[in-house]
C-alpha positions, -999 to 999 in steps of 0.1 A, spaced: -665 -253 53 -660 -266 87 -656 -252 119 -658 -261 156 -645 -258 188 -619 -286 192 -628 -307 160 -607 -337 171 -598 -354 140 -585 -336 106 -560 -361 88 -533 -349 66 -504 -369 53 -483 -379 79 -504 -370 107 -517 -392 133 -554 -403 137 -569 -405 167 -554 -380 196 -589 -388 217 -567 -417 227 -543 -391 241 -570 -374 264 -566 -378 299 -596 -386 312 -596 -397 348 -594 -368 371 -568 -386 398 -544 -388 367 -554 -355 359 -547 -334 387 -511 -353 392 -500 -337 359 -515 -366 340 -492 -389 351 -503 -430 351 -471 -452 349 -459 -453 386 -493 -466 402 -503 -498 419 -538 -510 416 -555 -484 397 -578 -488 369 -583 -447 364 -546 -454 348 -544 -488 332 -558 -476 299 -524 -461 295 -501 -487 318 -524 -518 319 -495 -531 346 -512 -510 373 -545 -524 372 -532 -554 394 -536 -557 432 -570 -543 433 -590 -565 465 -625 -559 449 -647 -556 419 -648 -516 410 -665 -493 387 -655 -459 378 -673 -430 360 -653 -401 345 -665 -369 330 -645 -340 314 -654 -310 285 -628 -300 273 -619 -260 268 -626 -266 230 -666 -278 242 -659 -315 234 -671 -332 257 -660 -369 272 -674 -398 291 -655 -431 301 -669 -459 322 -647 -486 335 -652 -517 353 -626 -535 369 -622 -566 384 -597 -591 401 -596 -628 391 -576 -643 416 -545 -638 438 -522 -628 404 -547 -618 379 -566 -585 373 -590 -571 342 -612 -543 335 -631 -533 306 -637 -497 299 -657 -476 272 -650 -440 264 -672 -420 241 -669 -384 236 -683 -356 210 -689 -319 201 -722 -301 198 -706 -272 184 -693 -288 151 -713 -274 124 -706 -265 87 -708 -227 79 -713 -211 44 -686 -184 25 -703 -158 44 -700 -182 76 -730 -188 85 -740 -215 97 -755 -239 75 -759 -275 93 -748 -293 126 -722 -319 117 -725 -353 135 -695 -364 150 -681 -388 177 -654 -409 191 -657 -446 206 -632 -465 224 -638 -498 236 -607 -513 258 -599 -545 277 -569 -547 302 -551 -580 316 -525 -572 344 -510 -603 359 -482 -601 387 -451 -622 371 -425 -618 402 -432 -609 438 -419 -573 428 -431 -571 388 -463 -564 370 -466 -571 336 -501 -558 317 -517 -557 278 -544 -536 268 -558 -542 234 -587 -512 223 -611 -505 196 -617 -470 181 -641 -458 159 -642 -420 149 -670 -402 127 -672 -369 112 -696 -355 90 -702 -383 64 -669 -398 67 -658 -429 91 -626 -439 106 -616 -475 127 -584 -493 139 -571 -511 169 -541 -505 192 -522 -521 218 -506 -512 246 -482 -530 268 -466 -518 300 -443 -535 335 -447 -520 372 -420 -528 398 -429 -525 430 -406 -522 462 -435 -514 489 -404 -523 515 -384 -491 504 -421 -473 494 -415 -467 454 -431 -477 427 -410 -475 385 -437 -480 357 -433 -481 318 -457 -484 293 -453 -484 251 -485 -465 240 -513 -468 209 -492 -493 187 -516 -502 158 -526 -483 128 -563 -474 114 -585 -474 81 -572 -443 70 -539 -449 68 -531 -464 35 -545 -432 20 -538 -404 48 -508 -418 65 -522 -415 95 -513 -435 125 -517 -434 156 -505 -410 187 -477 -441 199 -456 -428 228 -432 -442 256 -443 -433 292 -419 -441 322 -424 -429 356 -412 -429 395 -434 -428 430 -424 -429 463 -437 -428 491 -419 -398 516 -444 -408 543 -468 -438 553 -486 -442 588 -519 -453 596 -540 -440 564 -517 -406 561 -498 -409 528 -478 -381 509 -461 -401 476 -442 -380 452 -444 -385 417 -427 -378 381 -434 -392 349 -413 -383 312 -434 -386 281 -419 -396 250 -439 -388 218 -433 -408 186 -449 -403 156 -464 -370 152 -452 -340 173 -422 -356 182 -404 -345 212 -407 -351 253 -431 -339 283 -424 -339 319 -449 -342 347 -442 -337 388 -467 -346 412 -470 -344 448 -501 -366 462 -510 -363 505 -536 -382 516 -551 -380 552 -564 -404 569 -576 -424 540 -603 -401 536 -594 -367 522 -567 -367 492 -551 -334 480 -526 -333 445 -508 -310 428 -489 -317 393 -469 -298 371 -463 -302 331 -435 -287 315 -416 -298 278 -434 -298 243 -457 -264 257 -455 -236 279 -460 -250 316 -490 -263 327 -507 -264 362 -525 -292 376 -547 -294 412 -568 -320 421 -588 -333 457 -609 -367 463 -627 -382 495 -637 -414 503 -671 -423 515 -673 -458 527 -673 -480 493 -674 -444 473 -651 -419 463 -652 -391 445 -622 -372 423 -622 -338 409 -594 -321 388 -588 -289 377 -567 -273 347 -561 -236 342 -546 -239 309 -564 -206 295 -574 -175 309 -612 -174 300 -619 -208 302 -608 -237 322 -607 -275 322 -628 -296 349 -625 -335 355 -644 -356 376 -646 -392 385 -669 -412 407 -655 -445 420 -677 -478 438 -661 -506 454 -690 -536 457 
C-alpha cells in the first residue's frame, strides 16, 4: 500500500497525468488569485502565457519556493532574457517532491520511503507581432517518478497579450498543456489542458504609484471539467512596496489569496499566502535579480 501526503500522480483511465504542471508556483501569481494571462513583461507568468514574457529591458532570474499543505514540496528557477527590441526568451526548471511518500504494510506501518519526483524543463519565445500584440510559445518537458514506475511527455503552450498602455489595460489568453505522455496509450492519461483568458487595468498610474485591477476565467478541459474565476487587486507604491489581494471562486468553495513584494535596487522579493485549510496553510516565495 501507498500513502502520502499529496502523492501527485495516481493514473486511472481517463484521468490526466501530470497536475504538477497546474501548480502555481510563482508567489506574484499566487497572491493575485493565480492569475497570469493579463501581464506585460513577466516571466513569473509566462510558463502559463508565454506572450507576457516580452518587453522585459534586462536579463532576469527568478527563484521560487512553495510546500504545499499536502508536504510536497516545489522549486522552480527561471532565467529570462531579451534578445532584441521584439524578441524575448527564458528557460525555466521546476522540480518538486515529497518526503512523506512511503509504502505502509496491512497493519499500516510503515514499511519503506518511496522515491518520487517531478521535473519540468521549459523554454519560452515571446515576440511582439503589432505595436499593440504579443504573441508567445512555450514548449516543456516533464518527467514524473514514483516508486519503481516512470512517466514522460511534452506539452505546448501557446498564448496572445494585447496591450493598450494609452487606455492602461492589458487582455491575455493562453491554451494550456496540449500534448500527451507515455502513459497514455495504456492509462488514458493526458494532460491538465485548459483555456486561460484574462483583463488588467490600470485604475491609477503616477510616478511609481500603481493600483491595476485584475480578473482571469479558467477553463478546464480534460479532466475535472468546468470553470474557475480569479479577482485581483494589485497597489504598488512608489515602485518599491507592492501589496495584492486575489480571490478564487468556481470549481471549489472560495479561496483567499494575499500577497506583498519590495524592491531593493536590482532585487525583489515576493511572498504569498493561501489560507485554504484551517490547520495548515500555504506559503510562496520568489526572489527576483535584474543584472
Amino acid at each position: 500500500m501507498l500513502m502520502a501526503a499529496g502523492a501527485g500522480n495516481v493514473f486511472s483511465s481517463g484521468t490526466t497525468a501530470g497536475d504538477f504542471l497546474l501548480v502555481d508556483i510563482s508567489a506574484r501569481e499566487a497572491g493575485l488569485g493565480c492569475i497570469y494571462a493579463p501581464s506585460f513583461a513577466r516571466p513569473s507568468a509566462s510558463n502559463a502565457n508565454p506572450a507576457v514574457l516580452h518587453g522585459i529591458q534586462e536579463k532576469i532570474a527568478a527563484f521560487s519556493h512553495y510546500t504545499s499543505v499536502f508536504g510536497t514540496n516545489y522549486e522552480q528557477l527561471i532565467y529570462a532574457q531579451p534578445l532584441g527590441e521584439k524578441d524575448s526568451i527564458s528557460f525555466s526548471v521546476l522540480y518538486d517532491t515529497n518526503p512523506e511518500l512511503y509504502r505502509t504494510n496491512e497493519e499500516g506501518y510503515e514499511v519503506e520511503k518511496i522515491e518520487n519526483y517531478d521535473l519540468t524543463g521549459a523554454c519560452s519565445y515571446a515576440r511582439e507581432m503589432l505595436p499593440d500584440l504579443n504573441a508567445g510559445i512555450n514548449v516543456k518537458f516533464a518527467f514524473s517518478k514514483i516508486h519503481r514506475s516512470g512517466n514522460f511527455g511534452a506539452a505546448l503552450n501557446m498564448g496572445v497579450l494585447h496591450k493598450n498602455f494609452e487606455q492602461k489595460y492589458l487582455i491575455g489568453a493562453s491554451l494550456e498543456n496540449i500534448g500527451i505522455n507515455s502513459s497514455y496509450t495504456k492509462e488514458k492519461a493526458m494532460f491538465p489542458m485548459l483555456f486561460r483568458g484574462g483583463y488588467g487595468i490600470y485604475v491609477y498610474r503616477n510616478e511609481g504609484d500603481k493600483i491595476e485591477i485584475l480578473a482571469e476565467e479558467r477553463i478546464f478541459l480534460v479532466e475535472n471539467e468546468g470553470a474557475e474565476t480569479s479577482l485581483g487587486l494589485e497597489v504598488t507604491y512608489k515602485d518599491f512596496f507592492t501589496g495584492r489581494i486575489g480571490y478564487i471562486f468556481g470549481r471549489q468553495e472560495g479561496r483567499l489569496a494575499i500577497g506583498a513584494g519590495a524592491v531593493y535596487g536590482q532585487a525583489a522579493i515576493d511572498y504569498a499566502y493561501q489560507p485554504y485549510f484551517v490547520a495548515d496553510n500555504a506559503h510562496r516565495f520568489t526572489i527576483t535579480f535584474k543584472f
